[in-house]
LUMMITOR-470021 format. One record per residue: residue in three letters; x, y, z of N, C-alpha, C in turn. Coordinates in steps of 0.2 Angstrom, whole numbers, plus 5000, padded with zeros to 4 digits. Layout:
% LUMMITOR-470021
alaXYZXYZXYZ ...
//
This chain:
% LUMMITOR-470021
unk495649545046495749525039496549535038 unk496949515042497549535042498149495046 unk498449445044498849415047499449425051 unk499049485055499449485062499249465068 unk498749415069498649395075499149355078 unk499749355079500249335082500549375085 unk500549455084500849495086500549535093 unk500849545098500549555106499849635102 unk499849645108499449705106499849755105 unk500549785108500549845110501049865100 unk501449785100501649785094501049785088 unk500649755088500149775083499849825081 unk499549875088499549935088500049975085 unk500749985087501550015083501349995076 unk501149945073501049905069500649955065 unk500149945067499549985060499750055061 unk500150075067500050165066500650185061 unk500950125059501850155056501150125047 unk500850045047500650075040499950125040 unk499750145044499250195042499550255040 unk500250265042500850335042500950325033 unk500950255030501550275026501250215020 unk500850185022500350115016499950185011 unk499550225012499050265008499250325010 unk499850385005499950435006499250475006 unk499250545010498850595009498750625002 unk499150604999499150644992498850594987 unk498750534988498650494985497750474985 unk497550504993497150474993496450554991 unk496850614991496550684988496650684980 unk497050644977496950654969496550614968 unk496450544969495750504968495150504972 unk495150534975494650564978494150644972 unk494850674971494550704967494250694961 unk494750624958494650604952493850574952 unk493850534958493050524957492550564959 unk492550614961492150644962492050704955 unk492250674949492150714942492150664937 unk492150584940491350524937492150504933 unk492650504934493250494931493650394934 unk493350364935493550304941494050284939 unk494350284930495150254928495650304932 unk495450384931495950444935496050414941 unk495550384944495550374953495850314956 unk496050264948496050204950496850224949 unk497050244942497850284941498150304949 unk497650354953498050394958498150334961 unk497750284962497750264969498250184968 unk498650174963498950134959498450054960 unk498150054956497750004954497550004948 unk497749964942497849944936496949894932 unk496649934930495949884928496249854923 unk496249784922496249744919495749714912 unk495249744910494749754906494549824903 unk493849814898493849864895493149864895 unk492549934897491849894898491649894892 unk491949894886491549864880491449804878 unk492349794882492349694878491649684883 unk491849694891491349664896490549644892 unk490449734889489849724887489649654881 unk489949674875489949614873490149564874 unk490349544879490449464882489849454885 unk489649494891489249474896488749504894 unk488549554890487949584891487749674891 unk487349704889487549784893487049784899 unk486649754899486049774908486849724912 unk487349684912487849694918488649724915 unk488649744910489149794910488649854912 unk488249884913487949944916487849944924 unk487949874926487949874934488749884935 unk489249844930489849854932490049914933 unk489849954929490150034928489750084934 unk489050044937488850094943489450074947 unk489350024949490050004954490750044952 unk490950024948491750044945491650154949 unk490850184946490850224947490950254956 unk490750224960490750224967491450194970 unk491850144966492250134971493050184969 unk492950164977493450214980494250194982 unk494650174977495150134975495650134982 unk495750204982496150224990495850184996 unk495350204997494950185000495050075001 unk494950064997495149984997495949974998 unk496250024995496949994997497049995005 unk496750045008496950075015496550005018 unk495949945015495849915019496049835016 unk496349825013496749765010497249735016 unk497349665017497649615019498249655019 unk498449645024499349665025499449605030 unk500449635028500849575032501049585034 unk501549575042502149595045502749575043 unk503249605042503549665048503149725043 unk503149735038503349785035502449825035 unk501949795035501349815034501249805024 unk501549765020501549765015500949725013 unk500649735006499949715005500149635004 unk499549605007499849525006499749515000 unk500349464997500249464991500149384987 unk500049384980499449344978498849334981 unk498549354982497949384984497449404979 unk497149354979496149354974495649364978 unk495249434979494749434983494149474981 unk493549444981493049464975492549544980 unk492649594976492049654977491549664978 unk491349624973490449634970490549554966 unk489949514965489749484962489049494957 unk489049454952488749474947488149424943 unk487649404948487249354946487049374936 unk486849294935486949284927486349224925 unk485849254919485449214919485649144919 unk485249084919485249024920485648984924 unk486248944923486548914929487148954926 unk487448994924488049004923488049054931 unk488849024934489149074940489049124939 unk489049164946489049244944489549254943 unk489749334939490549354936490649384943 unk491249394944491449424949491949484948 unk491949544951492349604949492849584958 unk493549564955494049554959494549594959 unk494849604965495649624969496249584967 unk496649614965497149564965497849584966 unk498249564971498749584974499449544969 unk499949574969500449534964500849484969 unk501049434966501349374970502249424971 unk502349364976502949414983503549444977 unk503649404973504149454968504049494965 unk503549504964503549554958502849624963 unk502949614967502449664974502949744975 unk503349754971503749814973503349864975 unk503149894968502649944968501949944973 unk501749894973501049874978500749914974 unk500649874970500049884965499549844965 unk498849854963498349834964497949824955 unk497849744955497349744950496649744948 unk496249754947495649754945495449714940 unk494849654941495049614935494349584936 unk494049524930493449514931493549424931 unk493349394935493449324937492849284935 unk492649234931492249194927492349134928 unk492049084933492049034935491948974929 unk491548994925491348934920491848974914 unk492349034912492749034907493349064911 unk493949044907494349114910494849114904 unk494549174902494949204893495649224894 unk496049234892496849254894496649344898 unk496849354902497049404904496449424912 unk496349354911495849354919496349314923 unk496149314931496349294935496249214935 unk496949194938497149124937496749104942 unk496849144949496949094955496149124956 unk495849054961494849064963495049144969 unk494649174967494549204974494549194982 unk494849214987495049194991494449204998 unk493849135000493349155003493449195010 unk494049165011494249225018494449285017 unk494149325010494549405007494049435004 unk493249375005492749415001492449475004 unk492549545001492049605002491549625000 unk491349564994490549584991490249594997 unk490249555004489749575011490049625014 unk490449645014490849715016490849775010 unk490549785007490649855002490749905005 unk490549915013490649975014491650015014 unk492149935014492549965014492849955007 unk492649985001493050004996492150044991 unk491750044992491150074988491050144993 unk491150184990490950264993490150274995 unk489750254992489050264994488850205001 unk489250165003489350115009489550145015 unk490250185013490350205020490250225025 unk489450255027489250255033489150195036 unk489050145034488950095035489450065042 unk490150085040490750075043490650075053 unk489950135053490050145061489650105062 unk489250035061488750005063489049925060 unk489449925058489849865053490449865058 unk490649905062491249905066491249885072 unk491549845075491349845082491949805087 unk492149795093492549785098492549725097 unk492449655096492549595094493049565101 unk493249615104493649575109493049555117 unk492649595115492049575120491549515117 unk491549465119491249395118490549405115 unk490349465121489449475121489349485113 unk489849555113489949595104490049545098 unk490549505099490749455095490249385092 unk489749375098489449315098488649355093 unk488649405094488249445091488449485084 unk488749495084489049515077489249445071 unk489449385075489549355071489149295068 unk488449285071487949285070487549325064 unk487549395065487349425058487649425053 unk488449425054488949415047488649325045 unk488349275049488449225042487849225043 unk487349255043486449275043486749295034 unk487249345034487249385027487549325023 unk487849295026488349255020487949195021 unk487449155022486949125021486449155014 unk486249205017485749245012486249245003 unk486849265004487149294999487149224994 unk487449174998487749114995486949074994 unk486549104995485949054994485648995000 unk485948995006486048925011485648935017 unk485348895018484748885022485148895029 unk484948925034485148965040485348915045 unk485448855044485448815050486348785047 unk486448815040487148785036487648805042 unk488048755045488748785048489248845046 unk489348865048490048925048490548915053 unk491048915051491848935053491949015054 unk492249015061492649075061493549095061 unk493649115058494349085061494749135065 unk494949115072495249165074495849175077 unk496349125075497049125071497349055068 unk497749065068498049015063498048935066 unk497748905062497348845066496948835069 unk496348885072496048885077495348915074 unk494748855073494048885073493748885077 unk493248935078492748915081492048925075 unk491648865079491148835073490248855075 unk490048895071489448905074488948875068 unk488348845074487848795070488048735071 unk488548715074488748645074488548605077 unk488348535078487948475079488248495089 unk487748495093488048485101488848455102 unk488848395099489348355102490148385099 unk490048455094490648465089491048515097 unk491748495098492048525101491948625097 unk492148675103492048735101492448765097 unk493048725098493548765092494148685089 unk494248705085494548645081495048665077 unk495548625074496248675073496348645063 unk495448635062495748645054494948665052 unk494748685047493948705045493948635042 unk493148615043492848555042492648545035 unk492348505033492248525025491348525026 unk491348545021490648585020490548645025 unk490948675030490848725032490948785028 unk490648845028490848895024491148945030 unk491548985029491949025032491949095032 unk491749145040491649205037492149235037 unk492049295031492649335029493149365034 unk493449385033494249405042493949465041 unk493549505036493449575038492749575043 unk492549525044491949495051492249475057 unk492849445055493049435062493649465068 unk493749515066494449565068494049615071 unk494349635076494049705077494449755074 unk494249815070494549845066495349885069 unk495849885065496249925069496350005070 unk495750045066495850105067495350105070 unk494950075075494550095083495150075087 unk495550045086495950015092496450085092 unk496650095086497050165086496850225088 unk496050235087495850295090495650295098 unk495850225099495250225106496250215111 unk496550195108497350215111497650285111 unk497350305106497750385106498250385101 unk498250325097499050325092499050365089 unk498250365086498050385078497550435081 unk497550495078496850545078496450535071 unk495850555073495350565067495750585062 unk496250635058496550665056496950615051 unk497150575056497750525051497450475049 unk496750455049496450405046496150425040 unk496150395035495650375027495050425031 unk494750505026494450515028493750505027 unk493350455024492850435025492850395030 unk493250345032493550285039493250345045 unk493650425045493650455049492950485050 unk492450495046491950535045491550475049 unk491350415046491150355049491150355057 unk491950345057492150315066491950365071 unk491950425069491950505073491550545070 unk490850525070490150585068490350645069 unk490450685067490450765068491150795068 unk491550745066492150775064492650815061 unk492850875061493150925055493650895055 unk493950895047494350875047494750965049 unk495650945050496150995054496351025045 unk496551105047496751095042497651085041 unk497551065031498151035032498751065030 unk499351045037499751085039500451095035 unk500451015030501050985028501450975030 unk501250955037501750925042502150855039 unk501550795037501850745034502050735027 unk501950805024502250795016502850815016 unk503350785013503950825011504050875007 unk504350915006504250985003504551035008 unk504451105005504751175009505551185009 unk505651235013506351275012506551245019 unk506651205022506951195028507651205029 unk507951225037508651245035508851195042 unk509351155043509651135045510051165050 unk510051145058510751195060511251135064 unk511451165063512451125066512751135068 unk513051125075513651145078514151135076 unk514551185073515251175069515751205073 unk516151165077516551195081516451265086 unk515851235089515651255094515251325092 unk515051325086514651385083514251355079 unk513551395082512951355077512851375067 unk512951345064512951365058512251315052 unk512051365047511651335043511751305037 unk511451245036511551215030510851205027 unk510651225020510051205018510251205010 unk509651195005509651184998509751254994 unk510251244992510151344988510351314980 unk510051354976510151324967510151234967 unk509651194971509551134968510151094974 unk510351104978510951084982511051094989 unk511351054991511151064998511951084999 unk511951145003512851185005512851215012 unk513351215015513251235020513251335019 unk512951365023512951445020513251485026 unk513751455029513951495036514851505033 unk515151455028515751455024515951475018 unk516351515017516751535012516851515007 unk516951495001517051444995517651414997 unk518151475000518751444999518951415004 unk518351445009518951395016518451325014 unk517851305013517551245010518151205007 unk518551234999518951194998519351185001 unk519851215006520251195009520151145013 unk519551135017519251085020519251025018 unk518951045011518750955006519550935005 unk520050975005520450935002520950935011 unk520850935014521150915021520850845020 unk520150855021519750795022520050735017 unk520250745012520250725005520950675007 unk521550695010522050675014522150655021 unk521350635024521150595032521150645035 unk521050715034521250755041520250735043 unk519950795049519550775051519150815047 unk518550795044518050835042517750885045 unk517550945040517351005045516551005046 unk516350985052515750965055515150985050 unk515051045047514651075041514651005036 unk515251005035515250945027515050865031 unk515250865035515150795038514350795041 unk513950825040513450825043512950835035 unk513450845028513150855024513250805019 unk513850765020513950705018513350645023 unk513150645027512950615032512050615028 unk511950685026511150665024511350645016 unk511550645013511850615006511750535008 unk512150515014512150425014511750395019 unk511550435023511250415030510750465033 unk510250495031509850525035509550525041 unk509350565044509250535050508350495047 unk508050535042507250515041507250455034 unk508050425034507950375031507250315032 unk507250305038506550245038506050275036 unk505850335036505450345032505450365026 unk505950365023506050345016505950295014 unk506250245016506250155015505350145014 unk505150175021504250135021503950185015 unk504050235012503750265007503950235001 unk504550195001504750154994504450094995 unk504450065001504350005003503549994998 unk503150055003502450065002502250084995 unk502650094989502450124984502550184983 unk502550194986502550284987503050334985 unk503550294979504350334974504150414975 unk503650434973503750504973503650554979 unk503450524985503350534991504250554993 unk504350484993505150464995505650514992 unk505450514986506050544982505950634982 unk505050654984504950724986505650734994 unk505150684997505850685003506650695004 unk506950664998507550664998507550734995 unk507250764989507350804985507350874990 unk506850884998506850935002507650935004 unk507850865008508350835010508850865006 unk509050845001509850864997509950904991 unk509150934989509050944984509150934976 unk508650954970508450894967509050894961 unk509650944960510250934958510750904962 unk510650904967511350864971511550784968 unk512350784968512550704964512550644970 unk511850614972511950564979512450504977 unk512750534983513350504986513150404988 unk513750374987513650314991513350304997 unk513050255000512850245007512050225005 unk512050225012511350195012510650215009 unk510850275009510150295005510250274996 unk510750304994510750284987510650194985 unk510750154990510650084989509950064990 unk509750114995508750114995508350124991 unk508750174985508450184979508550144973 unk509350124974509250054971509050014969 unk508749994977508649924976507749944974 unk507549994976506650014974506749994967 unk507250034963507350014956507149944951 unk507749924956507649844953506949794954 unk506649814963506049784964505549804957 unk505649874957504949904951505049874944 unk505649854941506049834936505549754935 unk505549724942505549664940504749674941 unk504349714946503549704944503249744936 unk503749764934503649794928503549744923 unk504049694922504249604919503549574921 unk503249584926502749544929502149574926 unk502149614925501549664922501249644914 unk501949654911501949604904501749544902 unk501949494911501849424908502449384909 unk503049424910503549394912503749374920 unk504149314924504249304927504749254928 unk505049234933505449184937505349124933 unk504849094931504749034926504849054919 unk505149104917505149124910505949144908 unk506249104903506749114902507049194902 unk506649234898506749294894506849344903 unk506449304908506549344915507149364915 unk507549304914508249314917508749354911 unk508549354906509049384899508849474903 unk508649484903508349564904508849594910 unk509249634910509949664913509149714917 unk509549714925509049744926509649804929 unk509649884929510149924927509949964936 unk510749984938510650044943510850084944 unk510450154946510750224941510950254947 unk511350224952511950264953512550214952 unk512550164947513250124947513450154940 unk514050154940514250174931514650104929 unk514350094922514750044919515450024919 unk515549994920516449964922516849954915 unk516449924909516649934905516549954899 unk516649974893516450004885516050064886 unk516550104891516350184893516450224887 unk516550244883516950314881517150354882 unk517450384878517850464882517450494884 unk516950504882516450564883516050554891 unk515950454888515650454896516150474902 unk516750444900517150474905517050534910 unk517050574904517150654908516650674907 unk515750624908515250664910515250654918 unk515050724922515050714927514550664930 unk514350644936513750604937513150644938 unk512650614937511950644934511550634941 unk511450714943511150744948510450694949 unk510150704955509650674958508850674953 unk509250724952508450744945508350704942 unk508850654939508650604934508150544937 unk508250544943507850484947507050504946 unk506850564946506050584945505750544939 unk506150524935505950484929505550414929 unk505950384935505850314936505350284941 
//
């Protein structure tokens, strides 16, 4: 269910292990994890950034309380992190594919009215900063302000799939999973997946189905003898099974390669794929954080640089021979390898990408814990690359924020809104005061 079937193996494999590393933080997915396991599912929906778009009283009064009472079992069970770790992504970056409608559960409704549908909703490519996730209720025969515009997407439906986003589905995952690259597996498997989506949809067993198995490219099961076996558009009246039926999953391919260990995968995926598995304990290998110290060879002597009162200083130097350094340096002479190695993490770290894909991925407080071990949470970041990575997250989040409200690209008032970056200082109508305040330590960024 993922639009990288164009990438070789060895590349899609590197592919899912950089977003399995950095799509669903471990912290992310242990606070909502917590949060539902204490009947809290808006806590869990908050951690895991996924925004419910409803309220189950309106619900109940609009539709009813026997299906605002099914709503809120489900709402109860589901496992927000858990859905995000299996949502659509796209290459290069592994980002959630965006505008994306893709329905959960379905909510049959007396007489001929549609069922309601409880949907996914990915933010369209501009306003995707955060990767954030909507929750929202989709009404075929009404759609009151604040529902989803676009129809759900039937290549994205997981009503047939609960197991990857409902908690009490789960196990399911080791009998729902399978190797799809063996023909025997595939032909067999994909014959039960449209048995399900026959039954779901109401359609007598002989209804054709579409498989898609990349871009342009069906293969059509039930179809009349003389239908070629693969054909380069879906036909009409075919229905189409879901991409989460027709993919072999990428965390069997990971574990069965050695990229990924049970460890690094979503730990229900893990408990699923690997019966009898303890999870390791955890090390905080992959979180930022601790006293770490830095060494350096500074003219041919190893010395330490680490974070002391909020700052990152070299501690092998004298104050005063420091000063005399910055101001050699100050008139071209050569920097003293200590400073240069300390101005280097200020603009260019070596664990920069993995900053990038933690802002990329949503993850500002991951990234910014990482920079805060890095330089510490006083330090004034320096120009260069890292300050422009945070940057620009700014601006991106700035503008999914605009989007969040209702504003957008098609709306005048998008463009009147100054979008601001807190490491540039105003060029003009400073005053004296701003003048001579110094620049505002890293700490300020925790805000945003």
């Amino acid at each position: 269910m993922h639009d990288t079937s164009l990438l070789d193996e060895d590349t899609r494999n590197s592919f899912w292990s950089r977003v399995r590393r950095f799509a669903v933080p471990p912290t992310m997915i242990e606070t909502a994890t917590a949060r539902r396991a204490l009947g809290d599912w808006g806590g869990a929906c908050a951690a895991a950034g996924c925004d419910p778009e409803f309220e189950l009283r309106a619900v109940s009064r609009t539709y009813g309380a026997e299906l605002a009472g099914r709503l809120r079992a489900d709402l109860r069970q589901l496992a927000p992190d858990l859905l995000r770790w299996h949502l659509p992504r796209t290459a290069p970056d592994g980002l959630l594919r965006p505008g994306l409608t893709l329905t959960l559960a379905r909510y049959p409704r007396d007489g001929d009215a549609a069922p309601l549908h409880l949907v996914a909703r990915t933010a369209p490519g501009h306003a995707a900063a955060a990767q954030r996730v909507g929750l929202a209720l989709w009404d075929a025969d009404a759609r009151p302000p604040g529902r989803p515009r676009s129809r759900p997407d039937p290549r994205f439906r997981l009503d047939l799939h609960r197991h990857l986003w409902d908690a009490r589905r789960t196990p399911e995952l080791a009998d729902r999973t399978a190797d799809l690259t063996d023909s025997q597996l595939a032909d067999a498997a994909w014959e039960f997946e449209a048995g399900l989506l026959h039954a779901a949809d109401g359609l007598p067993a002989e209804a054709p189905v579409a498989v898609r198995l990349a871009h342009r490219r069906y293969l059509l099961l039930g179809a009349p003898p003389d239908t070629p076996p693969q054909v380069p558009r879906l036909p009409p009246g075919h229905l189409v099974l879901p991409d989460a039926a027709t993919w072999t999953p990428p965390d069997l391919l990971l574990l069965r390669t050695g990229l990924l260990g049970p460890d690094a995968l979503h730990p229900l995926v893990a408990a699923a794929l690997v019966p009898g598995h303890r999870p390791a304990q955890d090390s905080g290998a992959e979180r930022p954080g601790g006293d770490g110290v830095l060494t350096v060879q500074c003219r041919g002597v190893p010395h330490r640089i680490a974070v002391v009162d909020g700052v990152l200083v070299p501690l092998d130097h004298d104050p005063e021979q420091l000063r005399r350094e910055e101001a050699l340096a100050a008139f071209g002479g050569p920097p003293l390898p200590c400073l240069r190695a300390i101005d280097r993490a200020h603009r260019q770290p070596e664990d920069l990408d993995s900053i990038r894909q933690r802002l990329l991925h949503g993850d500002r407080a991951g990234a910014l814990a990482a920079v805060r071990q890095l330089i510490g949470p006083d330090a004034v970041l320096r120009d260069g690359a890292l300050s422009e990575a945070l940057d620009d997250d700014t601006r991106r989040r700035l503008v999914g924020g605009l989007h969040t409200v209702g504003l957008g690209p098609g709306d005048s008032r998008f463009h009147a809104i100054p979008v601001p970056l807190p490491h540039t200082p105003r060029p003009h109508g400073r005053t004296h005061r701003q003048r001579l305040r110094p620049p505002r330590p890293l700490r300020h960024l925790w805000r945003h």
